[in-house]
C-alpha positions as CSV (number, residue, x, y, z in Angstrom):
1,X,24.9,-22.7,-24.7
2,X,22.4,-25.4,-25.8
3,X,20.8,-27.8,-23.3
4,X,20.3,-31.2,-23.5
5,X,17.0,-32.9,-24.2
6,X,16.9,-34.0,-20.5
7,X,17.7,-30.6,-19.3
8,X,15.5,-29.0,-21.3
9,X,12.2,-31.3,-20.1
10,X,13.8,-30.7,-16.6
11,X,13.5,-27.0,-16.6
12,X,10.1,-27.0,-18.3
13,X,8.4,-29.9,-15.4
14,X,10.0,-27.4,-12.9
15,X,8.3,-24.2,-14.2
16,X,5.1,-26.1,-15.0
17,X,5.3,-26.9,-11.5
18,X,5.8,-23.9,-10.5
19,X,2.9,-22.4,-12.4
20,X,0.5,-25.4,-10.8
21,X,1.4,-24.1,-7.3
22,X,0.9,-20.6,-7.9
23,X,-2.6,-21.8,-9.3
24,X,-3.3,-24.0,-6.7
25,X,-2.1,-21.2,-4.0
26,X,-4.0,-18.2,-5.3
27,X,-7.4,-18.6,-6.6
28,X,-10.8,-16.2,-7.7
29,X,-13.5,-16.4,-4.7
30,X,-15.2,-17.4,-2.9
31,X,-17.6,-14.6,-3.9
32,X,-17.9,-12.7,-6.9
33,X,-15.0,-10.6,-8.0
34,X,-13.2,-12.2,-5.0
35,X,-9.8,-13.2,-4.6
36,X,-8.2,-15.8,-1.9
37,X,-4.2,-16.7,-1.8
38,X,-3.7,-19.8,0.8
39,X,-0.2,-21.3,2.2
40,X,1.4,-24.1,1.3
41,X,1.3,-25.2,4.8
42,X,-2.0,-27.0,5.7
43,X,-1.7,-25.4,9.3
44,X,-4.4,-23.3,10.9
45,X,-2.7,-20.2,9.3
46,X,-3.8,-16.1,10.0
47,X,-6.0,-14.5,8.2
48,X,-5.7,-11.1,6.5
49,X,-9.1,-9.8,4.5
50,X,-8.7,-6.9,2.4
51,X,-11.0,-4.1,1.2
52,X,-10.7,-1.8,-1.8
53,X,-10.8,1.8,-2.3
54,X,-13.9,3.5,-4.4
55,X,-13.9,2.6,-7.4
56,X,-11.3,0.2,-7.6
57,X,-11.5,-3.7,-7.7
58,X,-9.8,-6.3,-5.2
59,X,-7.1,-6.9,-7.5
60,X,-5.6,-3.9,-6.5
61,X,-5.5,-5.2,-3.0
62,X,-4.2,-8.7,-3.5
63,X,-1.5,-7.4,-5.6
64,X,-0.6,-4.7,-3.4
65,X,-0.7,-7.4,0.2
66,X,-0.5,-10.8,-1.1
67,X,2.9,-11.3,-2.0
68,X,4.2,-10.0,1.0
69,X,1.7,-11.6,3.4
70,X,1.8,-15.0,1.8
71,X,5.3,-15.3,2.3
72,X,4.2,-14.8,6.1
73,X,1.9,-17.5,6.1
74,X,-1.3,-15.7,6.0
75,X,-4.6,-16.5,4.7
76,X,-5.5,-13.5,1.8
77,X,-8.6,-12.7,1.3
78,X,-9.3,-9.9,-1.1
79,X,-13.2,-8.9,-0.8
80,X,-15.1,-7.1,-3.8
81,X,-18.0,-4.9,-2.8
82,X,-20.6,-6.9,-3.6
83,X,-22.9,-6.0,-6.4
84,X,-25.3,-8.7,-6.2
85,X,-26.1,-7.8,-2.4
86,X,-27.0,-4.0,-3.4
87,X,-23.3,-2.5,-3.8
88,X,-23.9,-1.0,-7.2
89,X,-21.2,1.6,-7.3
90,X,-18.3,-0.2,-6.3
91,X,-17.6,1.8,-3.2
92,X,-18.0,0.0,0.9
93,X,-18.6,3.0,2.5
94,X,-22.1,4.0,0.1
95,X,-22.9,0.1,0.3
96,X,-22.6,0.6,3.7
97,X,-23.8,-3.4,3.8
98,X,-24.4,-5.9,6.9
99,X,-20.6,-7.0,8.2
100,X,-22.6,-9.9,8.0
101,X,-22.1,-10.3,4.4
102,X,-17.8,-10.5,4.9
103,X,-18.5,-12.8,8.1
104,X,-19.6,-15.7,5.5
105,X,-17.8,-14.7,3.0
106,X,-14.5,-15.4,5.5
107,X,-16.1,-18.9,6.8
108,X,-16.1,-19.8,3.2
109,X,-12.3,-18.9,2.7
110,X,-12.2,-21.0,5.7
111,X,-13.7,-23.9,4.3
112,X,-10.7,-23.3,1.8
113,X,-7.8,-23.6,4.4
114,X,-7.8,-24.0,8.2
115,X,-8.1,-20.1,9.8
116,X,-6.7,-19.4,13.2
117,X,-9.6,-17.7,14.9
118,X,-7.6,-15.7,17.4
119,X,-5.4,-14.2,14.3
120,X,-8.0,-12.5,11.7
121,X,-7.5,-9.3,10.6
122,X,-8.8,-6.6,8.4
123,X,-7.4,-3.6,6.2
124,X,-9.3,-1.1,4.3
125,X,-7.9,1.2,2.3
126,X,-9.7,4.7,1.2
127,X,-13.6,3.6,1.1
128,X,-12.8,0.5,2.4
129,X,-11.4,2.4,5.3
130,X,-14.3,4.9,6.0
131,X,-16.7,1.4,5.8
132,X,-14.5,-0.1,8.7
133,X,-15.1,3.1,10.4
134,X,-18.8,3.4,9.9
135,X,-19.5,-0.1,10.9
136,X,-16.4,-0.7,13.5
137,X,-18.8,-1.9,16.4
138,X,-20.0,-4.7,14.6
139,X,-16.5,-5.4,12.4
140,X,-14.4,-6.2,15.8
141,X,-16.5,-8.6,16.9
142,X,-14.8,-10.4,14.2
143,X,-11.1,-9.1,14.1
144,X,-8.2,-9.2,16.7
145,X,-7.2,-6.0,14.7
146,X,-8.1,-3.4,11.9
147,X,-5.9,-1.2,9.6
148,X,-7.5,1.9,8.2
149,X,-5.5,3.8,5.7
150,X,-6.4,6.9,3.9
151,X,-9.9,6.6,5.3
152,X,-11.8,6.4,8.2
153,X,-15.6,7.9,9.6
154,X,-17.2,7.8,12.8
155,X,-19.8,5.7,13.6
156,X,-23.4,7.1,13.4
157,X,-24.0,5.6,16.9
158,X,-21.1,5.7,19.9
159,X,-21.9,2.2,20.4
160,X,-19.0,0.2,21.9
161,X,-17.6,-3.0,21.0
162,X,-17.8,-5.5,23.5
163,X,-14.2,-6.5,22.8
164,X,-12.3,-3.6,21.7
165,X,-10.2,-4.5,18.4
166,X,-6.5,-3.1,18.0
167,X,-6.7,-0.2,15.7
168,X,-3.9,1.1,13.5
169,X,-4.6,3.9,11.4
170,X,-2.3,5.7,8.5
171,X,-3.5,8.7,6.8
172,X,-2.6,11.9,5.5
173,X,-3.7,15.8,7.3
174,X,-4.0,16.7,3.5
175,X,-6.7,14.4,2.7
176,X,-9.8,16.5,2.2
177,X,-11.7,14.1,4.6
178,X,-9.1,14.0,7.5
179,X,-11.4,16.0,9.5
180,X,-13.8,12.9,9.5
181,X,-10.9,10.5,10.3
182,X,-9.7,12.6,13.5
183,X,-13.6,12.0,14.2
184,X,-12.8,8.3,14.5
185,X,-9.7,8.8,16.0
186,X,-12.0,10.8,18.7
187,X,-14.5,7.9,18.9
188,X,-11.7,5.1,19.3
189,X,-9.7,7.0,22.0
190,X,-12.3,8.5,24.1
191,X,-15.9,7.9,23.5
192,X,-14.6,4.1,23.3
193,X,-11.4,4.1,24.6
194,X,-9.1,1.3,22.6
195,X,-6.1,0.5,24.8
196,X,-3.9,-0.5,21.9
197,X,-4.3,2.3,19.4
198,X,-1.7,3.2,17.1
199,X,-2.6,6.5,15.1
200,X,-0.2,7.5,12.8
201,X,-0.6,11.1,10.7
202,X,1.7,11.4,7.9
203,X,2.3,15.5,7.5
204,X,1.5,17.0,4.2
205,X,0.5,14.3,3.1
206,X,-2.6,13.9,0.3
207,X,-4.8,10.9,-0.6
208,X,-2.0,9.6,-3.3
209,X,0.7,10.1,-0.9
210,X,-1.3,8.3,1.3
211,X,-1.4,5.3,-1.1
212,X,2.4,5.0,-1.1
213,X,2.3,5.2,2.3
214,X,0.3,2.0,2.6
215,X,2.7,0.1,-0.1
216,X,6.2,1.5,2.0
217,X,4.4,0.4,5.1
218,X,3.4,-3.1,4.6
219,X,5.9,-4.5,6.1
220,X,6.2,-2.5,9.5
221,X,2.0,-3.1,9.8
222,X,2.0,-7.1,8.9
223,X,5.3,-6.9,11.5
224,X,2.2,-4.9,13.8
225,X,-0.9,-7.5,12.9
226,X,1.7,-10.3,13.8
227,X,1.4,-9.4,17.3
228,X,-2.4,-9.3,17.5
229,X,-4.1,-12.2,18.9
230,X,-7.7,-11.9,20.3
231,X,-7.7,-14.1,23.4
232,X,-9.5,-17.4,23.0
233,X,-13.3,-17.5,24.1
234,X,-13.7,-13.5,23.3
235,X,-15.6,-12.4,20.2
């Protein structure tokens, strides 16, 4: 079947409109190596930050979250450990940075698109995971809730958070650093006991079965983050 002239200019405005709002929706940054996907709705909107594994880039992330979360509405922000402020070897948990560093990184996504402060939340996967771990006490300040999958540490100090975040961790009792992770597990139900905890241990299960855990879960933990709010006034 041929199309018409008019048909055929019809289809290609269409797709090239369709290519300008993909563009316009996802876009590198704000930092280096960074990626950030907005909603078309100019609404204060959630916002879900991402952190990669060892070795790996936030690409990995954002195509692994963002097509599911932007169709919830959320802000994606994909972080790269940053070389420029001392991460060298592409893993968070070595960096082992100042949280200060992703706090203006995420006021300059929301210079992008209006945030909802009582919404913000924050998975790390692997390394990513172990750094959330490490640093939790200062990370919840800034996060109604945080996913760690397939990683996870204790903090060096059993410093509490002033405002306990909502925790939700997925892992494997095959990863050959689980024992570490039931060492956070420890620290977030006694030492600093987190009243919404939801620790999940996947039997069997390695570090690449822990991946495909993460991409058959997304769904069930964006459903989870939905319902985290930190209260207005608490930080």
């Amino acid at each position: 079947m041929r199309l018409a002239p008019l048909a055929v200019c019809a289809l290609l405005l269409t797709t090239a409109r369709g290519a300008l709002a993909d563009e316009l929706r996802r876009t590198q940054g704000p930092c280096t190596g960074c990626l950030t996907s907005v909603p078309a709705d100019p609404a204060p909107a959630p916002l879900l930050v991402l952190l990669h594994g060892d070795g790996e880039s936030a690409q990995s992330m954002f195509d692994l979250w963002e097509p599911v979360a932007n169709k919830r509405g959320m802000v994606v922000f994909a972080a790269s450990c940053p070389r420029d402020a001392g991460c060298t070897a592409g893993s968070w948990w070595k960096w082992n940075g100042d949280p200060a560093w992703l706090r203006a990184q995420t006021t300059r996504v929301g210079a992008m698109h209006a945030v909802d402060p009582a919404r913000t939340w924050i998975v790390g996967w692997s390394g990513g995971g172990t750094y959330l771990g490490w640093r939790t006490p200062e990370i919840e300040r800034d996060y109604a809730a945080i996913v760690i999958d397939g990683g996870g540490a204790r903090p060096a100090l059993d410093v509490c958070a002033a405002t306990p975040s909502a925790v939700y961790f997925l892992g494997g009792d095959r990863n050959p650093f689980h024992e570490l992770t039931e060492g956070l597990h420890a620290y977030y139900a006694t030492v600093c006991p987190h009243p919404d905890l939801s620790w999940t241990v996947l039997k069997g299960a390695d570090h690449p079965a822990e991946r495909i855990a993460m991409a058959t879960h997304r769904e069930s933990i964006l459903e989870w983050l939905s319902m985290r709010r930190r209260a207005p006034g608490r930080s």
